[in-house]
C-alpha positions as CSV (number, residue, x, y, z in Angstrom):
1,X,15.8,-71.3,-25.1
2,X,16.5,-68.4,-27.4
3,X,18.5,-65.7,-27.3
4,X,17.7,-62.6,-25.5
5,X,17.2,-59.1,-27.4
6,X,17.4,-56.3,-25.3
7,X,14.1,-53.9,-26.2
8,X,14.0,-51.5,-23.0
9,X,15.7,-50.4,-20.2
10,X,13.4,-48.4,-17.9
11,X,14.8,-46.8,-14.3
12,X,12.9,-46.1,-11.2
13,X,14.2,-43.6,-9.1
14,X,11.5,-43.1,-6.1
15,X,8.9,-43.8,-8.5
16,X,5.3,-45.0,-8.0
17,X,5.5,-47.5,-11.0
18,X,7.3,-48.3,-14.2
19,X,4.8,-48.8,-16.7
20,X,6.2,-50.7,-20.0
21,X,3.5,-49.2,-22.9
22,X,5.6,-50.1,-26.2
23,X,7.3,-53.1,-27.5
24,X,5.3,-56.1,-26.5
25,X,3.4,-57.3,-29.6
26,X,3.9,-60.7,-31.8
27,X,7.4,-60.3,-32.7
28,X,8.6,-62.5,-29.6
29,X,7.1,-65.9,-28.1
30,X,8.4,-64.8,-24.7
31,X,9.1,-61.9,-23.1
32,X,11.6,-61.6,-19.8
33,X,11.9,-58.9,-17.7
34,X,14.9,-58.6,-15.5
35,X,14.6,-56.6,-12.4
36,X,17.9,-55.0,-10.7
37,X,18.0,-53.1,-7.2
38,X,14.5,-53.3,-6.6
39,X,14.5,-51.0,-3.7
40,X,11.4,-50.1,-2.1
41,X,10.6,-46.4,0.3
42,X,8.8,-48.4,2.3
43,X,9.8,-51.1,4.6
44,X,8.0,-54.4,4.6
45,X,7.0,-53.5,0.8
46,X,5.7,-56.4,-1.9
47,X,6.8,-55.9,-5.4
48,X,4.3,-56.4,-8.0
49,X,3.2,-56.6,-11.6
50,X,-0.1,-56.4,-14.1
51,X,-0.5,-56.7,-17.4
52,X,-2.8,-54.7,-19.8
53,X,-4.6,-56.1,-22.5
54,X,-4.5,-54.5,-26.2
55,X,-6.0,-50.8,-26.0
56,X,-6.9,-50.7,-21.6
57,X,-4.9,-48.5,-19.7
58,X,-5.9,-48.9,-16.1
59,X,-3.9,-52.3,-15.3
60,X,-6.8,-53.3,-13.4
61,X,-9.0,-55.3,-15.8
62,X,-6.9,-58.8,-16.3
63,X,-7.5,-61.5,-14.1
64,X,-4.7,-63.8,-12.7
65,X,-4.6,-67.3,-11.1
66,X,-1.5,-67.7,-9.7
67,X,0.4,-69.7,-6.8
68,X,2.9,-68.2,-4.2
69,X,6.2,-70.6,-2.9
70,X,9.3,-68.8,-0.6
71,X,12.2,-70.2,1.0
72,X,14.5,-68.1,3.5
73,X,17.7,-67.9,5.9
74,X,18.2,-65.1,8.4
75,X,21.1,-64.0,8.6
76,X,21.6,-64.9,12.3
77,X,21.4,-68.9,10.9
78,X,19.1,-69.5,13.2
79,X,16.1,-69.8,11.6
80,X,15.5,-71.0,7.6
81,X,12.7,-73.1,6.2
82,X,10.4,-72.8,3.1
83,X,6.7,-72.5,2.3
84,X,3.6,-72.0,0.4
85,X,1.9,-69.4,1.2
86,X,-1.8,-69.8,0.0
87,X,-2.5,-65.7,1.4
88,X,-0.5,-64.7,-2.1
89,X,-1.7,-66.9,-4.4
90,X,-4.4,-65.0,-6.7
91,X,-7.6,-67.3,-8.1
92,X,-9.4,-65.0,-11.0
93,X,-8.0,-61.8,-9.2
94,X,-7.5,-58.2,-11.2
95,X,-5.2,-56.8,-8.5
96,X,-1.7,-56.8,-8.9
97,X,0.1,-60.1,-8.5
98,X,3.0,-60.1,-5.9
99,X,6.5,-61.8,-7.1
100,X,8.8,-60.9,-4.2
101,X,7.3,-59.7,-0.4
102,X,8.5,-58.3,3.1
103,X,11.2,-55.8,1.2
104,X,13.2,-53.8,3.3
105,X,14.1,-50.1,2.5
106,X,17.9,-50.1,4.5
107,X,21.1,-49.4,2.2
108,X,21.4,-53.4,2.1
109,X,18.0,-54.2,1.3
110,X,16.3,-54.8,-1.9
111,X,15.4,-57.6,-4.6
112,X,16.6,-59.0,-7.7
113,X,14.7,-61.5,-10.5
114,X,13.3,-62.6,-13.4
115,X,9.9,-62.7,-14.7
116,X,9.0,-64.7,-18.0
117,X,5.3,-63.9,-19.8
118,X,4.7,-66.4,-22.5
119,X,3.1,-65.6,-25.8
120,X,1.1,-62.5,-24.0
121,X,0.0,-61.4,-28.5
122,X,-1.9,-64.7,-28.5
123,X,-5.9,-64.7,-29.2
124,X,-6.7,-68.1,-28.3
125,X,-5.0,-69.1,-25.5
126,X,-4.0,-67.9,-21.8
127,X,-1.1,-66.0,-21.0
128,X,1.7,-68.2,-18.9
129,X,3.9,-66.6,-16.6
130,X,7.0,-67.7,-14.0
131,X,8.6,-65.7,-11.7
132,X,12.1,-66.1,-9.5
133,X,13.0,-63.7,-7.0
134,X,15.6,-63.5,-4.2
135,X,15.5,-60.4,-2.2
136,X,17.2,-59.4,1.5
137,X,13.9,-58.8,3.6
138,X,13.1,-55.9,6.2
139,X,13.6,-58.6,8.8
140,X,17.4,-59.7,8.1
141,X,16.6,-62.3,6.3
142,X,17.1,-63.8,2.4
143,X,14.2,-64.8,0.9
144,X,14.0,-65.9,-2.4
145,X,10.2,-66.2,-4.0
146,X,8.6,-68.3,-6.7
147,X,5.6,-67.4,-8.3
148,X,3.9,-69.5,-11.4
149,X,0.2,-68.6,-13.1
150,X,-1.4,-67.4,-16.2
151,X,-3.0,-64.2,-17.0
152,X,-6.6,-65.4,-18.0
153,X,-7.0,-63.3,-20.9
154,X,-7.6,-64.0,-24.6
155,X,-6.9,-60.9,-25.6
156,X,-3.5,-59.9,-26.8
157,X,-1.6,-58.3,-24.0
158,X,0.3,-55.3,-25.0
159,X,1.6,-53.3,-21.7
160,X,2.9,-53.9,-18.2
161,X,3.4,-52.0,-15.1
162,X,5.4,-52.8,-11.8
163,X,4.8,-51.5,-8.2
164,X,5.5,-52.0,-5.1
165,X,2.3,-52.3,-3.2
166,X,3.1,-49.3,-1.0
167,X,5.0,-46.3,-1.7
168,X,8.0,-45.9,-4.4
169,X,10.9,-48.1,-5.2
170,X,14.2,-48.2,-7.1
171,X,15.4,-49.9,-9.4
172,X,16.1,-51.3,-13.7
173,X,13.8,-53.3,-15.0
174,X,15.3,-54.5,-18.4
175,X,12.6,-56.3,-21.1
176,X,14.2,-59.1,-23.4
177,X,12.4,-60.6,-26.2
178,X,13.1,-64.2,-27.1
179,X,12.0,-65.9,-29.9
């Protein structure tokens, strides 16, 4: 792995989305965003992403396959297991893919991670993607999230936007290139 170059630093504060519109392009292989304080207004919120390809604007017109994996432990220990969870996995889908679900809005509650887009300036192949999340839930619980896939595009991809899938959030979301 490269090293990471800081390009952006974006802050939500009880906003509906942070929407990255400037410094994806071919000058990086890889692209990671790291998310800080994810806090959403809402409890029981997923946190999201979408991508744009060169020149759309309505992050709405890429379609994802991807594949949803969680583990958890309450903090009670009594209860902890793992899963798939087929209802989050997307299969050709333009809506926004979920990388970290059931967020809680108390003081103590929010998520943290790392999403990695691979070659998203490419015009002849797919656009990979990996996600890792750990996030306290509304239900007292840790839950840390996987999520894998590609973005089935061809097209370059130039912009991305995170939400939560109701209501506003926190949070820093910091873009690294790596070469």
């Amino acid at each position: 792995m490269g090293i990471p170059v800081l390009i952006s630093t974006s802050t939500a504060s009880n906003a509906a989305s942070i929407d990255i519109t400037s410094g994806i392009d071919g000058t990086y292989d890889e692209y990671m965003f790291v998310c800080t304080d994810i806090g959403p207004a809402t409890d029981n919120a997923e946190f999201q992403f979408q991508v744009n390809r060169d020149g759309q604007s309505l992050f709405d017109d890429s379609t994802a396959t991807s594949t949803f994996h969680s583990d958890y432990h309450n903090e009670a220990d009594d209860s902890a297991g793992e899963g798939y969870h087929a209802s989050f996995d997307k299969a050709s889908d333009e809506n926004f893919i979920t990388i970290s679900r059931e967020l809680g809005n108390a003081a103590d509650e929010s998520t943290a991670g790392i999403l990695h887009l691979f070659r998203p300036s490419n015009t002849t192949f797919v656009k990979q993607f990996y996600s890792r999340f750990s996030g306290h839930v509304h239900d007292d619980a840790e839950k840390g999230s996987h999520v894998a896939g590609y973005i089935n595009e061809t097209e370059a991809i130039d912009e991305i936007s995170f939400k939560m899938d109701t209501g506003n959030f926190d949070g820093v979301i910091q873009m690294y290139g790596i070469k």
